[in-house]
Backbone as CSV, one residue per row, in Angstrom:
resi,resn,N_x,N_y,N_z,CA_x,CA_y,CA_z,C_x,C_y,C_z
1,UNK,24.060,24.460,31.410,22.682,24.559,30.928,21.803,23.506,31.615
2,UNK,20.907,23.701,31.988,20.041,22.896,32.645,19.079,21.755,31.815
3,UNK,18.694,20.682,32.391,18.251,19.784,31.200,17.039,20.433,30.741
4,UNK,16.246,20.971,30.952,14.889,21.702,30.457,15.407,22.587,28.936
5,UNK,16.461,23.127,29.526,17.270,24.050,28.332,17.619,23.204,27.110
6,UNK,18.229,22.254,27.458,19.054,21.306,27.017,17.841,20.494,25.774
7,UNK,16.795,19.833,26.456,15.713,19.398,25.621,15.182,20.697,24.792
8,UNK,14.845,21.502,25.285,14.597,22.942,24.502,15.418,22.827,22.998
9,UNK,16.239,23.582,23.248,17.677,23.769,22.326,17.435,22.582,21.250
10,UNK,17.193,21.422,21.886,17.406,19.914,21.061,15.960,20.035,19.853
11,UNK,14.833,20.237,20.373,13.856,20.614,20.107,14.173,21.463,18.721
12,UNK,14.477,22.782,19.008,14.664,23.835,18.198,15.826,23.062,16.516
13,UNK,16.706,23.003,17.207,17.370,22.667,16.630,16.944,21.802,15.132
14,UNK,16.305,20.632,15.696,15.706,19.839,14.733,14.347,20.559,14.190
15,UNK,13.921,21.310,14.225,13.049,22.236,13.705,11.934,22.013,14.135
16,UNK,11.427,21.409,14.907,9.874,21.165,16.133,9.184,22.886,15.897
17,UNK,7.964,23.065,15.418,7.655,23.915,15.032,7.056,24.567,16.253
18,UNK,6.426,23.726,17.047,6.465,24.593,18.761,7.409,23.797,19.679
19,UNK,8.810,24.332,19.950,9.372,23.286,20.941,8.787,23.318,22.227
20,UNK,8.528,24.531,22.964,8.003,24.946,23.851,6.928,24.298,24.522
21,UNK,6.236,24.549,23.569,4.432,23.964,23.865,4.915,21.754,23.748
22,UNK,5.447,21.564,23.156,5.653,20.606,22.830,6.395,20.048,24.122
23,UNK,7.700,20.206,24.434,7.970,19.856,25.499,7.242,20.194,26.563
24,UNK,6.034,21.200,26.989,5.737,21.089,28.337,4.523,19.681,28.256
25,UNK,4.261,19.423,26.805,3.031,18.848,26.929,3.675,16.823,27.178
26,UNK,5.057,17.212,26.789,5.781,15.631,27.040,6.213,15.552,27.907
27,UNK,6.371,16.606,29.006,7.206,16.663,30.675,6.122,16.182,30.919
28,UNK,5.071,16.874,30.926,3.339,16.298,31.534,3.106,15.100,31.534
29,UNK,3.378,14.453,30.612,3.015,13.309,29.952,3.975,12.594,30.945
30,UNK,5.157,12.481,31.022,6.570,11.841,31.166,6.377,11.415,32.865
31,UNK,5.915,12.662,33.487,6.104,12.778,34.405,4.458,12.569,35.459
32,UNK,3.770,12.446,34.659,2.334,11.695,35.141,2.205,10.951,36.164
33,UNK,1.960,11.195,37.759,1.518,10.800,39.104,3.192,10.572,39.578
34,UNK,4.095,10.962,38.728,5.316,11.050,39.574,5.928,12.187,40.126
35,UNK,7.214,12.037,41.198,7.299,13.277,41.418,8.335,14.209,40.106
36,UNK,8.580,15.378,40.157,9.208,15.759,38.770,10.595,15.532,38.913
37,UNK,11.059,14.587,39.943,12.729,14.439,39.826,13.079,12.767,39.720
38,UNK,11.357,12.233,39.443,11.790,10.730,39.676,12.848,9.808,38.391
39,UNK,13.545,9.096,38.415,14.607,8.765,37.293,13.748,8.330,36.291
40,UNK,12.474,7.699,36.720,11.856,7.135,35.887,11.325,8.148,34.358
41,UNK,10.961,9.370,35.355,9.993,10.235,34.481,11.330,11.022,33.856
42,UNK,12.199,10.817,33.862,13.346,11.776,33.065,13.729,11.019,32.111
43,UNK,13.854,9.422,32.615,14.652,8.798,31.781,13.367,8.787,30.087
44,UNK,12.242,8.747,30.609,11.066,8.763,29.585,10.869,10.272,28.848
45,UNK,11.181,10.761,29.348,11.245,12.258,29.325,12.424,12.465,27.930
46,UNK,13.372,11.855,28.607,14.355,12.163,27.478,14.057,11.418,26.273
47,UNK,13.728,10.134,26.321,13.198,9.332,25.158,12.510,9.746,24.508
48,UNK,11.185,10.264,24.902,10.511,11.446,24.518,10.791,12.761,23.035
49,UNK,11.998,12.879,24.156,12.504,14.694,23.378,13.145,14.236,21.939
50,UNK,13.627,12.559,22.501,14.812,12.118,21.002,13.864,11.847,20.078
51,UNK,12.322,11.144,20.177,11.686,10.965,19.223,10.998,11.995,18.516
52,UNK,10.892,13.326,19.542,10.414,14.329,18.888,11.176,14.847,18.136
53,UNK,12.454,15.210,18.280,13.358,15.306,17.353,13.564,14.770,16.098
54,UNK,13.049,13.922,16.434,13.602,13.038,15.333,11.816,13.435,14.136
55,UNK,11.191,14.015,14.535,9.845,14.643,14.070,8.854,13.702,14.541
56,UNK,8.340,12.594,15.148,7.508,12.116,15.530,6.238,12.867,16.302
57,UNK,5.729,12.912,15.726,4.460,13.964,16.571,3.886,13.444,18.072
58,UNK,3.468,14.292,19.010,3.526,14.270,20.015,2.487,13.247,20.280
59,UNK,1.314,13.309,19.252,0.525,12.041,19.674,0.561,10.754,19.792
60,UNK,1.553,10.532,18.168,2.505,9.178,18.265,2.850,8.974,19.406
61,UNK,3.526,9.540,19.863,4.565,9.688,21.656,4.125,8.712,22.632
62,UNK,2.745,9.833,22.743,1.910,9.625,24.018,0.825,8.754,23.358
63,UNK,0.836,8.040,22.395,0.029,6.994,21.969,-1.673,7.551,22.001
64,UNK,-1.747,9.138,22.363,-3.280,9.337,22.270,-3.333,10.819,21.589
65,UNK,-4.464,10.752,20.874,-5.057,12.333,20.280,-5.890,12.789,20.704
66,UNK,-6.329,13.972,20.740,-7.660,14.603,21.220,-8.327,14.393,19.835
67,UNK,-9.687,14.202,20.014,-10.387,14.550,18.661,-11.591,14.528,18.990
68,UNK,-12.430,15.339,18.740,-14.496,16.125,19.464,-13.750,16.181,20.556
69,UNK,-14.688,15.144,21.613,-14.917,14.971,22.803,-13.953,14.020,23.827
70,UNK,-13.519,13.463,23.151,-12.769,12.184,23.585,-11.102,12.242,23.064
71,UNK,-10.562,11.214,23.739,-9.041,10.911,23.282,-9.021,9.838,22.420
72,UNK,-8.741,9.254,21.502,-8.291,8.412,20.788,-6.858,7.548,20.622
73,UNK,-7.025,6.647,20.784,-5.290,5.568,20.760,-5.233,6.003,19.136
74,UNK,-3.832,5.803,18.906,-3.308,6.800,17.701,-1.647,5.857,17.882
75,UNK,-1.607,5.224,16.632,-0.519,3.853,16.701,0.129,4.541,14.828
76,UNK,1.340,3.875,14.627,1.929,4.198,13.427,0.804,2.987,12.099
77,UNK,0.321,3.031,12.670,-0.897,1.840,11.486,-1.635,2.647,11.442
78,UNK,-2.120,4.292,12.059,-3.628,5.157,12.091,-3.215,6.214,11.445
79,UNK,-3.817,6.569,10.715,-3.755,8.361,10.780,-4.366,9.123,11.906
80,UNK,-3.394,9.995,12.114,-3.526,10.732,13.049,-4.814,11.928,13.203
81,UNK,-5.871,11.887,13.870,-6.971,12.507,13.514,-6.852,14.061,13.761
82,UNK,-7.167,14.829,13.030,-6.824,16.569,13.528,-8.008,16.940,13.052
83,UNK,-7.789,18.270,13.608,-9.518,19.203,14.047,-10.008,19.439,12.467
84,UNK,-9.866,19.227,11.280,-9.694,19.470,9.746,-11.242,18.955,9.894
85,UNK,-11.211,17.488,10.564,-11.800,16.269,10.571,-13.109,16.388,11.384
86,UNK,-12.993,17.403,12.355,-13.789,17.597,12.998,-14.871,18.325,12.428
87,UNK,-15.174,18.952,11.227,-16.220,19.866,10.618,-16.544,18.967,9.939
88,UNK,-16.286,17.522,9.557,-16.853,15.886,9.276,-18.261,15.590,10.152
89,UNK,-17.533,15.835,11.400,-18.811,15.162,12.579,-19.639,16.482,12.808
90,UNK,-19.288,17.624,12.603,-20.215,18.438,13.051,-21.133,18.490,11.941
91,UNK,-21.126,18.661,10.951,-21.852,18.665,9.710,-22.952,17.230,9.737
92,UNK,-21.803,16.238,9.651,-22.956,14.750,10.056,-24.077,14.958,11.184
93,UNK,-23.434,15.234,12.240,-24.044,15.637,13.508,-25.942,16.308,13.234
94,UNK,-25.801,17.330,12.491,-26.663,18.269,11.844,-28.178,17.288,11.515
95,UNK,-27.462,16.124,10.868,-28.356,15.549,9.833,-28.759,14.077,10.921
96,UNK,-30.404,13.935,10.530,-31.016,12.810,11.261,-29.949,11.352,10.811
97,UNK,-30.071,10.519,11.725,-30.119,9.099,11.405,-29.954,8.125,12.302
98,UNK,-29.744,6.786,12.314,-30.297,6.064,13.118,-29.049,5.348,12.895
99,UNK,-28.688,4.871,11.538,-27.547,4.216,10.861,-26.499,4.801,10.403
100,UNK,-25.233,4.655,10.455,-23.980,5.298,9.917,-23.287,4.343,9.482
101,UNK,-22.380,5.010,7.829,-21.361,3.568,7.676,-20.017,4.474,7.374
102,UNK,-18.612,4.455,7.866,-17.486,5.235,7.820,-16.814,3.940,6.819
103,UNK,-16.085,4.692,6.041,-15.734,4.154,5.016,-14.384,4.546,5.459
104,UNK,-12.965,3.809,6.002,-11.580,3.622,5.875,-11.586,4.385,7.186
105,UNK,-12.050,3.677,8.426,-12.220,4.209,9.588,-10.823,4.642,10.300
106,UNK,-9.869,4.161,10.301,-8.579,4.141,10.778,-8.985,3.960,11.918
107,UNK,-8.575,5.255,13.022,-8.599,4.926,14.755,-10.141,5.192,14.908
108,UNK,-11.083,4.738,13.877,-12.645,4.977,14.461,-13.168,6.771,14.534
109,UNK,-12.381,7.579,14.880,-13.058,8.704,15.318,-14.257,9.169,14.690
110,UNK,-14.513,8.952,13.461,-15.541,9.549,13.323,-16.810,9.132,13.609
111,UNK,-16.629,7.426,13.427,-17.906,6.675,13.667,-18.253,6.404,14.560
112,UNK,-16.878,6.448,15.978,-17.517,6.556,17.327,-17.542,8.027,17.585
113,UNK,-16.947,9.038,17.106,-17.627,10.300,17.928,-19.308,10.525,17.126
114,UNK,-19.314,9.828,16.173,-20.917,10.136,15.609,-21.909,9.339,16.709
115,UNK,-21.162,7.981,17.190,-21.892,6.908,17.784,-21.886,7.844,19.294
116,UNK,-21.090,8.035,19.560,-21.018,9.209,20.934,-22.435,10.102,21.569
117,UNK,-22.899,10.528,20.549,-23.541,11.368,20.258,-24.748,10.983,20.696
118,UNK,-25.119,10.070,19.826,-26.503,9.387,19.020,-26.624,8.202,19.502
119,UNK,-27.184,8.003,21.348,-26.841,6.705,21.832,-27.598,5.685,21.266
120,UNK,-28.478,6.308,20.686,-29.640,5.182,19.949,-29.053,4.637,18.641
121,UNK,-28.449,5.309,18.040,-27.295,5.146,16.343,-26.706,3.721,16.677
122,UNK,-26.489,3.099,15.762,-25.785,2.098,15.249,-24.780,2.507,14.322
123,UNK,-23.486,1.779,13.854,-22.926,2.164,12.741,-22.245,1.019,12.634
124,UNK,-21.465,0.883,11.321,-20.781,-0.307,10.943,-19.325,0.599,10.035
125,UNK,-17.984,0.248,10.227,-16.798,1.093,9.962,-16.105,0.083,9.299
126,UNK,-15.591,0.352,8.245,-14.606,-0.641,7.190,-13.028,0.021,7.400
127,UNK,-12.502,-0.892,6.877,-10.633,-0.042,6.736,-10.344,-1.537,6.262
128,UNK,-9.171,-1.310,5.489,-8.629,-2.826,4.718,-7.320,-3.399,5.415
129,UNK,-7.555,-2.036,6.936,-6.032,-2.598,7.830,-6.452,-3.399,8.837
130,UNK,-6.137,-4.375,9.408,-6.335,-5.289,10.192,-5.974,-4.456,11.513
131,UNK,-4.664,-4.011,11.149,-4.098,-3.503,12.443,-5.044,-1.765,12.865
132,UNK,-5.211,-1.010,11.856,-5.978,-0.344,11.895,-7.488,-0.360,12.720
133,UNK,-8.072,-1.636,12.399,-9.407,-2.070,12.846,-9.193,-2.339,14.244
134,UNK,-7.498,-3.095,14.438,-7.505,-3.002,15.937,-7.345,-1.966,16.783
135,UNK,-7.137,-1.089,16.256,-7.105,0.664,17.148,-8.276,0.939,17.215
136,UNK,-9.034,0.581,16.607,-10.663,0.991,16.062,-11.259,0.417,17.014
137,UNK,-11.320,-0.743,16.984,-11.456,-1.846,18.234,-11.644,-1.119,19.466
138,UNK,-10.562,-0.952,20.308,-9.864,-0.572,21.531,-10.544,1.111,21.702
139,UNK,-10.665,1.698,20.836,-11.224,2.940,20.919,-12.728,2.719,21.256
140,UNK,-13.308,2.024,20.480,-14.575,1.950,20.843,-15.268,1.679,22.043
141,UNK,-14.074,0.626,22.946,-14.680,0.122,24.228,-13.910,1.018,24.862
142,UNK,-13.183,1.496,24.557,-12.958,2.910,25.852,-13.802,3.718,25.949
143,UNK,-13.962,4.495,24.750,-15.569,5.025,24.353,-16.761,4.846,24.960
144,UNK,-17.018,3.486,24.896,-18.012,2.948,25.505,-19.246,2.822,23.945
145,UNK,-19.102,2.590,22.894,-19.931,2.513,21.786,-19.428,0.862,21.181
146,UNK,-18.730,-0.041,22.099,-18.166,-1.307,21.133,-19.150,-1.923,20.706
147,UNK,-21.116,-1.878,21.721,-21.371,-2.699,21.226,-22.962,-2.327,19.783
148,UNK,-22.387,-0.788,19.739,-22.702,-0.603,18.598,-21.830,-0.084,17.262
149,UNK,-20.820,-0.729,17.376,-20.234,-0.467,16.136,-19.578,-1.852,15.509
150,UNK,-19.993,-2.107,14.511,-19.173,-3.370,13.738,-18.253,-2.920,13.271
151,UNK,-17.147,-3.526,12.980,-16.032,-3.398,12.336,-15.275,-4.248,11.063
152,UNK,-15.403,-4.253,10.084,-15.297,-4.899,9.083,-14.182,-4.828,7.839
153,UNK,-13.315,-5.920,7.837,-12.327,-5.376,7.537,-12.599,-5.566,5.285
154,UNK,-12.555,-4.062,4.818,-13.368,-4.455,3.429,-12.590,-3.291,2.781
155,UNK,-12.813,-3.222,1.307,-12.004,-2.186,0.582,-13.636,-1.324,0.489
156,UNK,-13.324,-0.494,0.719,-15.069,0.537,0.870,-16.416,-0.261,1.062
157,UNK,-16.911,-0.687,0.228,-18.083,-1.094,0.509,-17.974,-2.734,0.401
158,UNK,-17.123,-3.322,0.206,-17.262,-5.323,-0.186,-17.521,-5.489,1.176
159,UNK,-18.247,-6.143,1.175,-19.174,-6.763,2.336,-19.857,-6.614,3.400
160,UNK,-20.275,-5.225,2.739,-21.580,-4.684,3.183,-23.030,-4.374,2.489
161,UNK,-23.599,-5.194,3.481,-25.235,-5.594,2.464,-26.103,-4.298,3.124
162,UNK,-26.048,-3.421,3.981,-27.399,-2.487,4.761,-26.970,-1.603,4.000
163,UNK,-28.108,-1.070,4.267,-28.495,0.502,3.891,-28.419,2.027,4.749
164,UNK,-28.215,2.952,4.973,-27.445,3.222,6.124,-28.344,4.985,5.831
165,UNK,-28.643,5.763,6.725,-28.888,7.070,6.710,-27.450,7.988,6.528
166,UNK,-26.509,7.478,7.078,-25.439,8.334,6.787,-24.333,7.459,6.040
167,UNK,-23.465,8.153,5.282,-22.524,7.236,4.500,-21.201,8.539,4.866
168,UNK,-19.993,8.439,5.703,-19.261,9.367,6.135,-18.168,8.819,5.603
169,UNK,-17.022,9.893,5.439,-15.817,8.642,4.875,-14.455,10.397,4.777
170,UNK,-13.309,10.023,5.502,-12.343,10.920,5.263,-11.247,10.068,4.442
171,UNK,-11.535,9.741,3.187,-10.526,8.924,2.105,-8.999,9.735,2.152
172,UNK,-8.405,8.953,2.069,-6.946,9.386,1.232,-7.267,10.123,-0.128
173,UNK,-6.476,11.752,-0.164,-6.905,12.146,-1.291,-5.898,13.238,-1.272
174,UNK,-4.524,12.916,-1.526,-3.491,14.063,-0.973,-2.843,13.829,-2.354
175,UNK,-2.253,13.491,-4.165,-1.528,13.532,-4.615,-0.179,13.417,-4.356
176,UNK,0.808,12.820,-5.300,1.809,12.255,-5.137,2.554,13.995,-4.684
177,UNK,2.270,14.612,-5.602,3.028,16.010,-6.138,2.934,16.116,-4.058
178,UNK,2.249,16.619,-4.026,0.997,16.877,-2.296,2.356,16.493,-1.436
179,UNK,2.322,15.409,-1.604,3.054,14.126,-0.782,4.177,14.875,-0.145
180,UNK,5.061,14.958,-1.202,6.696,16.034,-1.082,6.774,17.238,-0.268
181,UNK,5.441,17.737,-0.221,5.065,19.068,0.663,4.687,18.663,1.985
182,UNK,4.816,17.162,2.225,4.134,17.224,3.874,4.957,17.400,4.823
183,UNK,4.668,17.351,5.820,5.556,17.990,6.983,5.937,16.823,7.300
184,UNK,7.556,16.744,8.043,7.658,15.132,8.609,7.171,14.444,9.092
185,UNK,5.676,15.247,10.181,5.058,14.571,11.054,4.020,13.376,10.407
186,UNK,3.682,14.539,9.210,3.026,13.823,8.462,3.290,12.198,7.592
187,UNK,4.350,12.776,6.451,4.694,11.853,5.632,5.276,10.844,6.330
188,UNK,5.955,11.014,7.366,7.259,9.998,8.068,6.300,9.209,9.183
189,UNK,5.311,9.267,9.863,4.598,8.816,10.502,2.848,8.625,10.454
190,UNK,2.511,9.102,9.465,0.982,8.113,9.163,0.970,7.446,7.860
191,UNK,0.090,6.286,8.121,0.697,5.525,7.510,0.128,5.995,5.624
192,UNK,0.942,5.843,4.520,0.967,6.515,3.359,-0.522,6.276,2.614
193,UNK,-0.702,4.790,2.593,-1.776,4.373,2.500,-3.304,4.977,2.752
194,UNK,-3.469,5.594,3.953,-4.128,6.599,4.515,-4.222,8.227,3.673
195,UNK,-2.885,8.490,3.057,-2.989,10.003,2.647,-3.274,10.289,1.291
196,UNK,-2.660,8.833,0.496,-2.963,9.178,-1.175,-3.386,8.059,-1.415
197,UNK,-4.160,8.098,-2.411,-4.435,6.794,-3.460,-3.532,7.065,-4.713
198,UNK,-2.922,8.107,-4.712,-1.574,8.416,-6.084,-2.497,9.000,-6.981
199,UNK,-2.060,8.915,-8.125,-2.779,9.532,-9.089,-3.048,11.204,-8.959
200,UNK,-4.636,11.459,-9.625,-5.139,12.550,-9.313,-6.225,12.485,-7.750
201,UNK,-4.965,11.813,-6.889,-5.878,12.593,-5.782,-7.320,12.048,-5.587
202,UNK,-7.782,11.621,-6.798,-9.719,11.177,-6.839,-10.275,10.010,-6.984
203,UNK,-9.584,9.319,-6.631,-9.770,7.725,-7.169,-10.791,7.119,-5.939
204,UNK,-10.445,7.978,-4.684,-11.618,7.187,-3.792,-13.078,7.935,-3.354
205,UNK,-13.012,9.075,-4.314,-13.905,9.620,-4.235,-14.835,9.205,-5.190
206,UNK,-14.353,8.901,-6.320,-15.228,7.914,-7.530,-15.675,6.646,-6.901
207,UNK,-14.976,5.685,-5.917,-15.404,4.467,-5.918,-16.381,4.620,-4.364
208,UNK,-16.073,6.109,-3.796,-17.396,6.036,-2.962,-18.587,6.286,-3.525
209,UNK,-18.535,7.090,-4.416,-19.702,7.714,-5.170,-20.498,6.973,-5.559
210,UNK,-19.876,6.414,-6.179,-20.283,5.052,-7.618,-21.469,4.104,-6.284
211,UNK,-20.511,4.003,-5.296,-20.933,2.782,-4.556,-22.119,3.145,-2.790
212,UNK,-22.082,4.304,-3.205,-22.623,5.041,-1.877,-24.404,5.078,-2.373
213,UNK,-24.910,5.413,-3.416,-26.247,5.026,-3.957,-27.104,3.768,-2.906
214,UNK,-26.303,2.768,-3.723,-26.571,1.573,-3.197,-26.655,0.865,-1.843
215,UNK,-26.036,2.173,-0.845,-25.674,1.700,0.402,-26.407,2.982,1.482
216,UNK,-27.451,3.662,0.587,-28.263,4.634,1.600,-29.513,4.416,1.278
217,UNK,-30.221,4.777,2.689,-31.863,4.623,2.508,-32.080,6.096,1.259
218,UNK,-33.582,5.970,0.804,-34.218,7.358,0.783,-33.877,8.484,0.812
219,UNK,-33.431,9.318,0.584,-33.011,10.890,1.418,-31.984,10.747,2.275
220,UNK,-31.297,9.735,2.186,-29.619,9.614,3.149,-28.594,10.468,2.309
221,UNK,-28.024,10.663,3.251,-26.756,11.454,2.962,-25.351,11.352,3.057
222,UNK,-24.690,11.664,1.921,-23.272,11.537,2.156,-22.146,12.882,2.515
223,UNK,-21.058,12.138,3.570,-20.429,13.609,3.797,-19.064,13.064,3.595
224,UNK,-17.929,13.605,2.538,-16.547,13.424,2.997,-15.734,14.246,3.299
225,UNK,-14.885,14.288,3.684,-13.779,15.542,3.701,-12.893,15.263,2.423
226,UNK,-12.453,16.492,1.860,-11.378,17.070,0.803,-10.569,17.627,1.066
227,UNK,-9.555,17.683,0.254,-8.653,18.484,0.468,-9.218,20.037,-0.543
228,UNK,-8.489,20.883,0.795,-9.314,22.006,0.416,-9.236,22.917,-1.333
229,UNK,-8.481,22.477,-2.111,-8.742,22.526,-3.713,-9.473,21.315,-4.481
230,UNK,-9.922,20.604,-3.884,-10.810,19.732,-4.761,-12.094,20.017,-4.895
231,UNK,-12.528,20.691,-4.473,-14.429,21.459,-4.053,-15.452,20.786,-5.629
232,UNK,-14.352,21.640,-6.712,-15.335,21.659,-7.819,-15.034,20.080,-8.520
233,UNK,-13.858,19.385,-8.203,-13.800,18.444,-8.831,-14.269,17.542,-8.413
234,UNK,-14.997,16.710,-7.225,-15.229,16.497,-5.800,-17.149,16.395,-6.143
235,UNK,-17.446,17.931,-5.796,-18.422,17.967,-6.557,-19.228,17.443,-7.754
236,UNK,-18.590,17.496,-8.846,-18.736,16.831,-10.472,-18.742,15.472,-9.874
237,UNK,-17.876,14.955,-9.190,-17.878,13.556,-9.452,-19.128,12.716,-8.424
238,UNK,-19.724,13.654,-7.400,-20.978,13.262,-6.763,-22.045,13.532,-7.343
239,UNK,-22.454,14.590,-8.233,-23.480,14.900,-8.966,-23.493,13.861,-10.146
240,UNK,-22.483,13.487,-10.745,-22.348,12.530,-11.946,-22.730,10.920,-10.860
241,UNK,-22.723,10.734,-10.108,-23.696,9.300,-9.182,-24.537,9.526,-8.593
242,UNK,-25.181,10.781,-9.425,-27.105,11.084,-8.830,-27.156,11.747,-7.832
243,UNK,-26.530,12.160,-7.173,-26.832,12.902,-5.554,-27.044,14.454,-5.822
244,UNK,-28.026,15.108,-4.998,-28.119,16.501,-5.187,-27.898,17.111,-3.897
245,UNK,-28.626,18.255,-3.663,-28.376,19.175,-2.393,-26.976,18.745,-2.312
246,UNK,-25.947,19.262,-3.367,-24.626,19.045,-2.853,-23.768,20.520,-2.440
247,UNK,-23.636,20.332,-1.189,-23.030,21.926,-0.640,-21.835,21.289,-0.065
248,UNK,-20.758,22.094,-0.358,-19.442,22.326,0.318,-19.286,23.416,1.466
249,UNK,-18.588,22.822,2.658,-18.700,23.272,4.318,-17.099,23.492,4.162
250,UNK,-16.924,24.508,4.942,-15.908,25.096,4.988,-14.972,24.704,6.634
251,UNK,-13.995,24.400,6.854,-13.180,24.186,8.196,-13.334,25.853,9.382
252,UNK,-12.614,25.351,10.076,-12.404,26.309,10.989,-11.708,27.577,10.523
253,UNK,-10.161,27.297,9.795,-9.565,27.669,9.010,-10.229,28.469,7.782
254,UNK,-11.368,28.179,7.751,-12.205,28.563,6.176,-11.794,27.918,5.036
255,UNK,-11.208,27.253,4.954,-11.208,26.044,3.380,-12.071,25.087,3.453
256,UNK,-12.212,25.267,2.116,-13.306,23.879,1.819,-13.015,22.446,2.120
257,UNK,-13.291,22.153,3.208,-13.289,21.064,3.845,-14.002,19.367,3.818
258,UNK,-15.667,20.389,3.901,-16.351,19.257,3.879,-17.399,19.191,2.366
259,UNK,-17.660,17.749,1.727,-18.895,17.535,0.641,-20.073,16.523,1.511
260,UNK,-21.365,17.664,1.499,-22.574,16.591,1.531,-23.566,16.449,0.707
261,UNK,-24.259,15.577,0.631,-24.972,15.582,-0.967,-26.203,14.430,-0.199
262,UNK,-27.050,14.601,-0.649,-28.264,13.698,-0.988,-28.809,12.613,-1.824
263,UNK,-29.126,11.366,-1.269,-29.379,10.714,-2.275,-30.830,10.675,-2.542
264,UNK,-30.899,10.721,-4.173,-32.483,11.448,-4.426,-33.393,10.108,-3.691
């Protein structure tokens, strides 16, 4: 059997839900400005196939994600950003502003693909991970937005005094029950912290709410992502901290994805 087969088979085996697509996208990777028989790019190659096996997702791997426009560094301290996330920035995108504040930024994506955008925008991004903030970091000056984005390491809003046109935030909001259902890529490699706050799932949607008033101009707006059964509960709990025009945006997929709301 030939080693292509051989990684294949290995692939399958451990249940890699595309082995195929997966291994051509880590030969690529492996084998990047070399030739395809060099020892180097096999010996990486194979390292590769064992971590995929072992369920590590391909971005982990190759240390980068696609997400909008850009690639993102993507470390076992980040959650891993997927296209869910992306009807976040397009929706924000929609709406004027000058100021943005991302609430538990992880690898940045949203606040630099918003900053991407909007070369005139400013924004300021919290997360309570140090190491997190440093992916955040490093993304930004690849980006090219480092020297409009602050980075602040805070539990949602502590120690932030502005007022902001946009208030964006993809919280942890997955339930314990949730948890047991994730795929390995998931549960076994981003970090947990990132997916639940435990409970019912809603605990950081209350303490954005509560605290998002206070932290928008006039007619600013808030957008988070949900998980796609929380719509009506999600809802209640933004209308109960004053905000109206509250409409739920649907993913690519068609689940209810995204909440934006107005502050009166």
């Amino acid at each position: 059997m030939s080693r292509h087969g051989a990684f294949l088979d290995r692939l399958r085996a451990a249940g890699v839900p595309d082995p195929a697509g997966d291994l051509r996208r880590l030969t690529d990777w492996a084998f990047a400005g070399l030739d395809d028989t060099a020892p180097e790019g096999l010996a990486r190659l194979e390292e590769a196939v064992n971590r995929r096996a072992a369920r590590e997702p391909v971005s982990k791997i190759k240390g980068l994600r696609a997400f909008w426009k850009h690639e993102f560094e993507v470390t076992r301290d980040t959650l891993d950003p997927r296209p869910d996330t992306e009807s976040l920035v397009e929706q924000a995108l929609a709406a004027p502003f000058s100021r943005v504040l991302d609430l538990g930024t992880g690898t940045g994506c949203i606040a630099i693909s918003l900053l991407s955008e909007r070369p005139d925008a400013v924004g300021v991004a919290t997360d309570t991970s140090d190491a997190a903030l440093a992916v955040a970091a490093r993304n930004a000056a690849r980006i090219g937005v480092e020297d409009r984005l602050k980075l602040i390491r805070a539990d949602w809003f502590d120690g932030v005094d502005d007022r902001f046109d946009l208030v964006v935030s993809n919280p942890p909001y997955i339930t314990p029950a949730e948890m047991a259902a994730l795929d390995p890529e998931v549960a076994q490699f981003d970090p947990a912290e990132a997916l639940t706050p435990g409970g019912d799932g809603l605990h950081a949607y209350r303490a954005i709410a509560a605290g998002a008033p206070g932290h928008l101009a006039a007619g600013g707006r808030l957008f988070l992502e949900i998980g796609w059964k929380q719509s009506d509960a999600v809802r209640e709990i933004v209308a109960g901290a004053g905000f109206v025009d509250i409409v739920c945006h649907r993913d690519l997929g068609g689940r209810d994805r995204v909440i934006s709301a107005v502050r009166r």
